[in-house]
N, C-alpha and C positions, 0 to 999 in steps of 0.2 A: 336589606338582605331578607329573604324569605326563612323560612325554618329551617329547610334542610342545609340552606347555607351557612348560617349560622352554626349550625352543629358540627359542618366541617372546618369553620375558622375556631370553635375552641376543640377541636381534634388538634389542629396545628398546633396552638396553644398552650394545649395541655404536653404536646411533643417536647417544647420548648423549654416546659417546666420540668421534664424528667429529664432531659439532655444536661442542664444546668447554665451558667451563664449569664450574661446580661445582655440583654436584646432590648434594641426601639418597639414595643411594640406598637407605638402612635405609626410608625412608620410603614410597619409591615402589613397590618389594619385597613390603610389605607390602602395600601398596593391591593390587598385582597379585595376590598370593594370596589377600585375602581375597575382590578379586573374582571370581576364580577357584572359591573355595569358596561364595559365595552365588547364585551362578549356575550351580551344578552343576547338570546335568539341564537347566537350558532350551536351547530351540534359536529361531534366529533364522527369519525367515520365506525366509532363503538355505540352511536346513536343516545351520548351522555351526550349532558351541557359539557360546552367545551372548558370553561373556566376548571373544570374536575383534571383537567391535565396539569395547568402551570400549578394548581393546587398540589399532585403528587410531589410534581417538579420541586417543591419548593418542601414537601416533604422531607424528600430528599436529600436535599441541600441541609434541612436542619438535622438530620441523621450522619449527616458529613462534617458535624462541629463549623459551619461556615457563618459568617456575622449577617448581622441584621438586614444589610445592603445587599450583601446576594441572595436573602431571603425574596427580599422585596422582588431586587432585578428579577429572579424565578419565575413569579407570580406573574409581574411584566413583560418576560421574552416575550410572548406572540402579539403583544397586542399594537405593535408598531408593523408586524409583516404582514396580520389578518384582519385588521380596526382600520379607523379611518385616523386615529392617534398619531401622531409624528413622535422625533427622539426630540424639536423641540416642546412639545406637550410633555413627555418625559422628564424630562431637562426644568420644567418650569414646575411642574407637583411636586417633583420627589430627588432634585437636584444634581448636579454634576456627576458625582461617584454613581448612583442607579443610573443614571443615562447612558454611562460608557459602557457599565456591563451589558445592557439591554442591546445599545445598538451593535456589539462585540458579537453576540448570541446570533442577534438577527441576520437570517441569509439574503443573499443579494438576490433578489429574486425579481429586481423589477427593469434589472440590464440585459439587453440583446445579446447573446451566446450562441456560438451557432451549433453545439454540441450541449449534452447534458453532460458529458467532462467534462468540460472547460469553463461550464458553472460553477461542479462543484467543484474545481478547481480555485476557482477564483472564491467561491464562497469560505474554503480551507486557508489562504492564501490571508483575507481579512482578518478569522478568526485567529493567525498564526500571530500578525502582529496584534491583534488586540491583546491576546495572551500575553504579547512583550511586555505591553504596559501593565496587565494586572492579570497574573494566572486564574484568577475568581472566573475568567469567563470563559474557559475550556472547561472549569467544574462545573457551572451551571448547563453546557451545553452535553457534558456526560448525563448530569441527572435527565435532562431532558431527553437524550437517546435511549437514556437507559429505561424511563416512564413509557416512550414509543414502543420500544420492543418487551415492554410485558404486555402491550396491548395490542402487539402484531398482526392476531389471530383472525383480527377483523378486517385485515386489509386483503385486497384481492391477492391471490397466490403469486405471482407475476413480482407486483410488490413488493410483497416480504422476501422471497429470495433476492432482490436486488437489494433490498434497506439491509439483510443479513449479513450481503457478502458486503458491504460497504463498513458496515456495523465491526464483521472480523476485520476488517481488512486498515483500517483508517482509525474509528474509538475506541476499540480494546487497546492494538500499540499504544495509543495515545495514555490511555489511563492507567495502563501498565508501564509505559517511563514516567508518570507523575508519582505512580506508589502504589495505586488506588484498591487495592485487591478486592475487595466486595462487589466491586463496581465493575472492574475489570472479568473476572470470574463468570458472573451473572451474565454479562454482555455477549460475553464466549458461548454460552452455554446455551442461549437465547439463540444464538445465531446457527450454531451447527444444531438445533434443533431442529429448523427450518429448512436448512439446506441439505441435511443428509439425516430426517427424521429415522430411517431403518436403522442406522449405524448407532445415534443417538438412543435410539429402545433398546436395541442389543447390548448396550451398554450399561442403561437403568438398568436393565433386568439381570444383568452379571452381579450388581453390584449389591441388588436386590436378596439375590439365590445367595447372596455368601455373609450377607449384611448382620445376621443373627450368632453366624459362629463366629466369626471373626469381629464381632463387638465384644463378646461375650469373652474372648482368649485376649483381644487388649485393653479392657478393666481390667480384667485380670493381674496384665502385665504392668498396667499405669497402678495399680495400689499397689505390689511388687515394689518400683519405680519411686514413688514417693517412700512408702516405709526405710529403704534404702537411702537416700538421701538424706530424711528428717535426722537417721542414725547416725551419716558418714558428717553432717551439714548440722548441729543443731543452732537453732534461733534465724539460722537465714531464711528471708524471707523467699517463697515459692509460689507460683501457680503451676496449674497442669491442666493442658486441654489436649483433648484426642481432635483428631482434622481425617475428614478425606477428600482426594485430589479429587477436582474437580472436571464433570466428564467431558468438556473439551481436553483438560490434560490430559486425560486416558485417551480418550480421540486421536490427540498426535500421535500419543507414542503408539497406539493399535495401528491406524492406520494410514497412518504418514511415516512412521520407522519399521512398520514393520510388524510389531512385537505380539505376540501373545497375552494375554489379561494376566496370566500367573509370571508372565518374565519383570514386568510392573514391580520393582519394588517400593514405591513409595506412593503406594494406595492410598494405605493405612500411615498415621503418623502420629507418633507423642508430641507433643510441643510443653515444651519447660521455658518457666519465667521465670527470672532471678534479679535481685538488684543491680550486680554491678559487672563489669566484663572480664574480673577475673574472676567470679565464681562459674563463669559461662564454661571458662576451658577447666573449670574443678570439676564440676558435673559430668563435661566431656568423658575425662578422663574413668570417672569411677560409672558411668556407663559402658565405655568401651570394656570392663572389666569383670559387668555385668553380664555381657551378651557379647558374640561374636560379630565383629565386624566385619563388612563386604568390602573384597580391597575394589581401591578407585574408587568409593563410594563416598568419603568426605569432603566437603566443603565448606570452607571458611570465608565467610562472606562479612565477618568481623574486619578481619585486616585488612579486604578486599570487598569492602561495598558495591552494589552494582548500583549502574547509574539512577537509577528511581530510588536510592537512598535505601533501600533493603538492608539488615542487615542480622544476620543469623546465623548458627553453627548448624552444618545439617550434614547427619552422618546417618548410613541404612545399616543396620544388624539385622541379627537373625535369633527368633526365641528359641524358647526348651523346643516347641512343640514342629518348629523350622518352620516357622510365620515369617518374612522379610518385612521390614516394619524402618520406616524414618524417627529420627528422633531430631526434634530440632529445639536449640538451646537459644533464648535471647533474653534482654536485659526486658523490663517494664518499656522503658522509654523504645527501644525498638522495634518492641512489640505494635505497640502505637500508632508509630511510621509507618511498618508493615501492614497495618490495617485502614489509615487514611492518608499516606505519605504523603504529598505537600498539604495537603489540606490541615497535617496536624501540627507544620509548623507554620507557616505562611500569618507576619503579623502586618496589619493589618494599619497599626494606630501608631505605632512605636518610632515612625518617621526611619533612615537611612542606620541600621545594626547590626552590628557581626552576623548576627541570626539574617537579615536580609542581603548581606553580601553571600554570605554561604549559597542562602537561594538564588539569587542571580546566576553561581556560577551550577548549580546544580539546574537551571534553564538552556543554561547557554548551547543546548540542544537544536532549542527553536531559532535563534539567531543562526546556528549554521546552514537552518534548513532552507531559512530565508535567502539569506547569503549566497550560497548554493544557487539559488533559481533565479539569482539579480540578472546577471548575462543572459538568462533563456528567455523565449518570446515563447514557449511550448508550455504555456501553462500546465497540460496535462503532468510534465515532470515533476509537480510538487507533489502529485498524487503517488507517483514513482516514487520520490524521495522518503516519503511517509512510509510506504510498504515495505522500504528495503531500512532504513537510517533507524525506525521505531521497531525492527523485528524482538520478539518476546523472547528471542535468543541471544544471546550474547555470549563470544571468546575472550579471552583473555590470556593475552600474550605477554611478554618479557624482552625490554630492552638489556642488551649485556650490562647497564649500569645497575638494572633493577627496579626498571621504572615500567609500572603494569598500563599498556593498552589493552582499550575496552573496544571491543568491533563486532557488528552485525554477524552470525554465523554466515560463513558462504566469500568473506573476505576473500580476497589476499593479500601476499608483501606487498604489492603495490600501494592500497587501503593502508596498511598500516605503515610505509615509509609516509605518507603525507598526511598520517596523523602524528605522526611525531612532530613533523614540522615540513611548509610547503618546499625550503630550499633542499632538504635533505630527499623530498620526493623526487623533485627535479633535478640533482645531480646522480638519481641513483643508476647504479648500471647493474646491479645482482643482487641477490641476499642470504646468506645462509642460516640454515633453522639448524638449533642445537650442533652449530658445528660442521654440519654438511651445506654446501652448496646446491641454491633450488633454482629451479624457474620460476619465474617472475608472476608464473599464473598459481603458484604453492597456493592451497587456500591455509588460511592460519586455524590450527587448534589449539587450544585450552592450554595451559601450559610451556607453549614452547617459547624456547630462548632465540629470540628474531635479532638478526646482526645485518645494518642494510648495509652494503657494499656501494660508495660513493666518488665520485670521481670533480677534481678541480679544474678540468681540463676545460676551455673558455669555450662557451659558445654550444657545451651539450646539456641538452633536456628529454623531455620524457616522449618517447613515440607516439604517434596516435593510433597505434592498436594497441595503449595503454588504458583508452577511452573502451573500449570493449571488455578489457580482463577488471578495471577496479568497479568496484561493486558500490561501495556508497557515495553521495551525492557531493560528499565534501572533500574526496579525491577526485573525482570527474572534473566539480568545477574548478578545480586548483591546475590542472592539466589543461582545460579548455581555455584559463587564464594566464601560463604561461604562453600560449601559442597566441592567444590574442594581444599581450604585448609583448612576445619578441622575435615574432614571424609574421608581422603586417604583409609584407611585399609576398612572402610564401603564399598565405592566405586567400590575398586578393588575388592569385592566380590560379589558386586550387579552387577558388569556388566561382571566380569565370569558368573553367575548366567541367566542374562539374552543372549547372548551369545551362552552357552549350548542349552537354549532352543530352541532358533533361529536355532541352526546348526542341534540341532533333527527335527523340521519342514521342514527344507530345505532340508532336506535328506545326511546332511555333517557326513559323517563318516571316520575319519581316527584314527592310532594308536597315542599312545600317547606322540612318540616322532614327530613326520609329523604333527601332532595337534599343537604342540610347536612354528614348523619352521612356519608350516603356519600364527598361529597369529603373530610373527612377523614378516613377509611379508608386512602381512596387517597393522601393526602398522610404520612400515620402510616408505609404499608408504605413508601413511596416516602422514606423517611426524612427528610423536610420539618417545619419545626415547628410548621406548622400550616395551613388552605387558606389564606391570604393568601400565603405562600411558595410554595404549589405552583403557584397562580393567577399570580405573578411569573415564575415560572421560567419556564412557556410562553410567558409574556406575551415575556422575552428572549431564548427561545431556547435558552434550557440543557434542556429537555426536547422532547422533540418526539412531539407526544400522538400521531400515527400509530402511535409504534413502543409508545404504551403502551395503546393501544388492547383490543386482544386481550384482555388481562388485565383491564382493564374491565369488558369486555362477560361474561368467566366471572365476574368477581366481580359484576355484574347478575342476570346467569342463577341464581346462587345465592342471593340477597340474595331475587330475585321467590319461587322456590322454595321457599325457606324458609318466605315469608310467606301464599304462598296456594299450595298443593300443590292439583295439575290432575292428572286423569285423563292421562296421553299414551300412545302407543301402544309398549308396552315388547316385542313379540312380535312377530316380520314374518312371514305366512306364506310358505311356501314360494316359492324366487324364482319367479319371472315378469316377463317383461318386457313393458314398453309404450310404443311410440310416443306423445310429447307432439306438440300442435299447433307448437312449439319448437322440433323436431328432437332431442329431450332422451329417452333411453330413462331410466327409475326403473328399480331393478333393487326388484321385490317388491311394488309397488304397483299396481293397474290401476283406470282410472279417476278420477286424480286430476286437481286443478289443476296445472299446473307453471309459474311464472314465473320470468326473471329476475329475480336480485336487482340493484337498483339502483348497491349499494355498489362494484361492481370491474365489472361488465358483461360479463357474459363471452361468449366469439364462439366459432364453432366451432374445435374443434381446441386450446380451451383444456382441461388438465386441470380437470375440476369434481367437485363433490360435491353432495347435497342435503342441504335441512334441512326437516324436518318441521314445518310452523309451524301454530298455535291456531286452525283459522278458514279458512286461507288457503292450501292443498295446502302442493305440495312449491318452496321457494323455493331457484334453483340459485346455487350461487357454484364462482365459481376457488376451490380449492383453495389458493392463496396468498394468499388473499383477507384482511385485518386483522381480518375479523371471524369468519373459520373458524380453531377450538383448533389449535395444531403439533400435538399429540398427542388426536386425537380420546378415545383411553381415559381419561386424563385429565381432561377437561372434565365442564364441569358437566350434561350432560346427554347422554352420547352414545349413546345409544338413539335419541336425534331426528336423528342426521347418518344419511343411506344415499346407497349409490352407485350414482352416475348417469354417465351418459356419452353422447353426442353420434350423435342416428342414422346418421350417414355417407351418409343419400340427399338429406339436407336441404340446400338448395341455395342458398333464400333470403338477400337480403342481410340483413345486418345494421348498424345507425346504429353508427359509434364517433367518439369527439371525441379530437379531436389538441389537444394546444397545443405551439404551434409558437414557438420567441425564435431571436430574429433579430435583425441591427444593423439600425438604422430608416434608411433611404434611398429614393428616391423608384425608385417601379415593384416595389418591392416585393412588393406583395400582386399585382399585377400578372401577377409571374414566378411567385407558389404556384400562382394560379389557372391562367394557362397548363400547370402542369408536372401539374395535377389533370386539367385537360380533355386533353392529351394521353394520358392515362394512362384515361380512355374511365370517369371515376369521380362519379358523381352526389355533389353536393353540396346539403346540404339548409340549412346555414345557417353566415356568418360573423362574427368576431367581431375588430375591431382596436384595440389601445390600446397607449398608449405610457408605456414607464417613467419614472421619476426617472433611473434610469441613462443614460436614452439610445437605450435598445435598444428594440423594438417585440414585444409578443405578442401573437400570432393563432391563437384559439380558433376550430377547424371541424366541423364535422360532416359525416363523409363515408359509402358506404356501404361497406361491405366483403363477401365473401363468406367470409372466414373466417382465423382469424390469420394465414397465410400469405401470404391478399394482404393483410391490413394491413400486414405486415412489409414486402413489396415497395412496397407506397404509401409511408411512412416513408422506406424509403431514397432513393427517389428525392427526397421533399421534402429531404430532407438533404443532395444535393448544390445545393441553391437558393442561389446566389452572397449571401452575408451570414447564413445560415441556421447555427444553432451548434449545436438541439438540437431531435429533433420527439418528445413524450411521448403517449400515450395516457394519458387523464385518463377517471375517473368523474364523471359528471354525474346 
């Protein structure tokens, strides 16, 4: 090690000695050198030596109370993704336990994906199970995100809003159900920096302009606060810290709820530490008597822990001076939790202990999410699952026995009859909240007393427009599981059925024995054990033929090719351009057909492409279209794709069809049409019908002059009073 390295391994060192502890440090020594030595020469995209990263990483990690081994692992993440090092080089230095968390950390990065989803999908997907076996390697993979994004700045723009929203979107959740608040916080803050830098200053500088008088009026109120206590309490032991919310939380509530910076009551905050959990509600009390209380404002998170182990009295009052101010009450030990929660309990060396059962069941998050995705071949839905199952909100409802479910906000009864239990989701027919009788799309809040209404009757289960209204992943796959085993013959008919009609849209026509082979091709690659299983799975929902579409249609294109090879035009001459009657310039062709293609409809100002078809010119499509290759070079023919684009003088409207859902209430369609004729928008034809669920869809057809004003027509339908969601659909 050179000098400067040296001075960062007793930087660590010295970390180690002020944290407390006993640590390998033979072990971690080593990790540091040899990272040191397999990253010689590279530099980071900050123009450091790259070893200065697993170095922070492992900062980190020793900042987070974590043992010696995920010390080491730290130092080791990259050098198995970015070295020539293997997990068994790993495996053979520094043994079994660092092996597993390195290779856990490490992303797949070196499998064929034909999407940057469905990487990190399957990268999340690894790291979920390794997590099963040892949560050490979601913490070591926070630290590491969390080192990336204090060094963001240096990554192209492009970049960091993409590593941001992923960042909000996927590791905050995540380190917010492990407990992690420093980690979680930072990571937020990090990320809506980047992504909405205006909103983010507007916010510093609020916080900034008020930051002197309102320190100043709660010192104030915190030596008020103790004096009071040491009088009411004496000899009990106390801490007291002032906290402010941190500016992603202000972020939501400004603007994601709405709120104004002064409606905010819980900026500012007392935090009181006391030994044990009945002084917690003593405190309570002789605060509330203190200061006035804001009703609806209390929560007890004592008797009701939330699932990342939280656990704290947190009640808003109001000063002399009418400051609104949080005050939250916890013991030492929760204090703790709340500040590294799994990380402050998680042991390590103590083999199978109450303390390690407890964590198991306080994991058993990640097992459902797993669970959840076993049936799906749509990888991408783990990514879904994560967004919606890990939300940083959480309800809390009431069985009539008094048994508290926990659910993602945005639930409904549905969600929570099949968190009670799968047979109680599948016999349900209704459910009444406090008393009254709801629809089955009720979303559940905070508080209410949920009674599911059930039925014995043989042979009933849960709808499939059950799969549209429940919201997280472990009522989906509980729904998608009864219909897979006890509607086989249903199945395999509804997803021939749908299938057929697919293959008539796509233009798939073969005989009826080539029909046969084909589908099981496609059941064989799709690893199915034969078409009756692949025919079931759409039929329930475990595969969803849009997203396998694509792949199809090149295994068509190839299948045709193979069997009668055609003349096509494999040479374009030199470009030239040509106005289509369309407003569609072909770059290289003059004188052709040009139509829309039917499959995606595309409007001006859409990205397009063309496709050279048998007969029938040039047919345009969106370029995101299911039926145009991601990777034109690739496909089964790409000499036939050429590029086209939109004249800019074409003016003409164009027909696009909305479907519009909605809660069904009377004047309904009433208010669309008003908010269409305001809006000065021909209408050429409408369509109403009403769900099982309750809710109303309305199919239109309006005219547009080009995505732009579609976009503007959209939004306004979407503010229509009961209006949830307006889609452009192919017709």
């Amino acid at each position: 090690m050179n000098a400067e390295q040296q001075k960062n391994y007793e930087k660590l060192e010295k970390q180690m000695r002020d944290f407390g502890g006993t640590y390998n440090t033979d072990l971690i020594k080593k990790a540091f050198e040899y990272c040191v030595e397999m990253h010689r020469g590279q530099k980071r995209y900050t123009n450091e030596e790259y070893y200065i990263h697993p170095f922070n990483v492992a900062s980190i990690i020793v900042s987070l109370g974590m043992d010696s081994e995920s010390i080491a692992a730290a130092l080791l993440h990259d050098v198995v993704e970015d070295t020539d090092s293997t997990i068994d080089d790993i495996k053979r230095e520094f043994g079994d336990e660092v092996a597993l968390l390195v290779d856990g950390v490490t992303k797949i990065g070196k499998l064929n994906f034909s999407t940057k989803e469905q990487q990190q999908a399957e990268s999340l997907r690894k790291m979920l199970i390794a997590m099963g076996q040892d949560i050490r390697v979601i913490i070591i993979k926070l630290a590491d995100r969390l080192h990336n994004m204090r060094t963001i700045d240096a990554m192209p723009e492009q970049k960091q809003r993409d590593k941001s929203l992923e960042t909000l979107e996927i590791y905050a959740p995540i380190a917010h159900r492990l407990g992690i608040r420093p980690v979680k916080e930072e990571l937020e803050d990090l990320a809506i920096k980047h992504l909405d830098p205006v909103a983010y200053k507007e916010i510093e500088d609020l916080l900034m302009l008020r930051k002197q008088h309102r320190e100043q009026i709660l010192e104030e109120i915190k030596q008020r606060i103790e004096e009071r206590l040491h009088e009411a309490m004496p000899g009990v032991e106390m801490a007291f810290q002032g906290r402010i919310k941190s500016i992603h939380g202000i972020y939501r509530k400004m603007y994601v709820q709405g709120k104004d910076f002064d409606e905010i009551y819980d900026i500012y905050a007392i935090r009181i530490i006391t030994d044990t959990v009945a002084n917690c509600y003593n405190i309570l009390g002789i605060m509330h008597d203190m200061f006035r209380p804001i009703p609806n404002r209390f929560k007890d998170y004592i008797s009701t822990p939330k699932p990342n182990m939280y656990q704290s009295l947190h009640t808003t009052v109001i000063s002399r001076a009418g400051i609104p101010f949080e005050i939250q009450i916890r013991t030492f030990d929760m204090h703790h939790t709340a500040e590294f929660g799994i990380a402050a309990h998680w042991k390590y060396k103590e083999g199978i202990t109450e303390n390690n059962r407890r964590m198991e069941d306080r994991l058993a998050w990640i097992r459902q999410i797993l669970d959840s995705q076993a049936n799906s071949t749509d990888v991408s839905d783990l990514v879904r699952s994560i967004k919606v199952d890990l939300s940083q909100e959480d309800v809390f409802a009431v069985t009539p026995k008094g048994d508290v479910i926990n659910l993602p906000v945005g639930s409904t009864v549905v969600d929570f009859a099949f968190a009670i239990h799968s047979a109680v989701g599948t016999r349900m027919i209704g459910a009444k909240v406090d008393g009254k009788i709801v629809p089955i799309n009720h979303e559940v809040k905070t508080g209410e007393v949920i009674e599911i209404l059930t039925t014995n009757q043989p042979g009933h289960g849960p709808s499939r427009d059950w799969l549209n209204i429940a919201v997280t992943s472990q009522a989906k796959s509980k729904i998608r599981s009864w219909f897979k085993k006890e509607k086989r013959t249903e199945n395999i008919a509804a997803g021939k059925l749908e299938i057929e009609k697919e293959f008539r849209r796509a233009g798939i026509d073969l005989s009826e024995d080539d029909y046969n082979d084909f589908i099981e091709e496609i059941a064989k690659k799709l690893r199915f054990s034969g078409a009756d299983e692949f025919y079931a799975a759409i039929g329930y929902g475990g595969v969803l033929l849009s997203r396998i579409m694509p792949r199809i249609k090149e295994d068509y294109s190839k299948r045709i090719s193979a069997s009668s090879p055609q003349n096509v035009i494999t040479a374009i001459p030199e470009k030239r351009r040509t106005k289509s009657s369309d407003g569609v310039i072909v770059e290289g062709i003059d004188n052709c057909l040009v139509k829309l293609s039917k499959c995606c409809a595309p409007l001006p100002g859409d990205d397009i492409i063309g496709f050279i078809t048998r007969g029938h010119g040039v047919s345009i499509h969106k370029r995101d279209c299911p039926n145009v290759p991601v990777n034109i070079a690739d496909s089964a023919e790409p000499e036939r794709w050429i590029a086209a684009h939109w004249d800019g003088t074409k003016s003409d409207a164009f027909v696009s069809t909305l479907q519009i859902a909605a809660i069904d209430r009377d004047g309904l369609l009433l208010d669309i049409m008003n908010s269409v004729y305001n809006m000065r928008v021909p209408v050429h034809g409408v369509n109403a019908r009403q769900t099982k669920s309750g809710n109303c869809i309305v199919v239109m057809s309006v005219s547009a002059e080009s995505v732009e004003h579609l976009k503007s027509i959209i939004s306004k339908l979407e503010k229509v009073n009961g209006v949830f969601s307006v889609e452009r659909i192919n017709q």
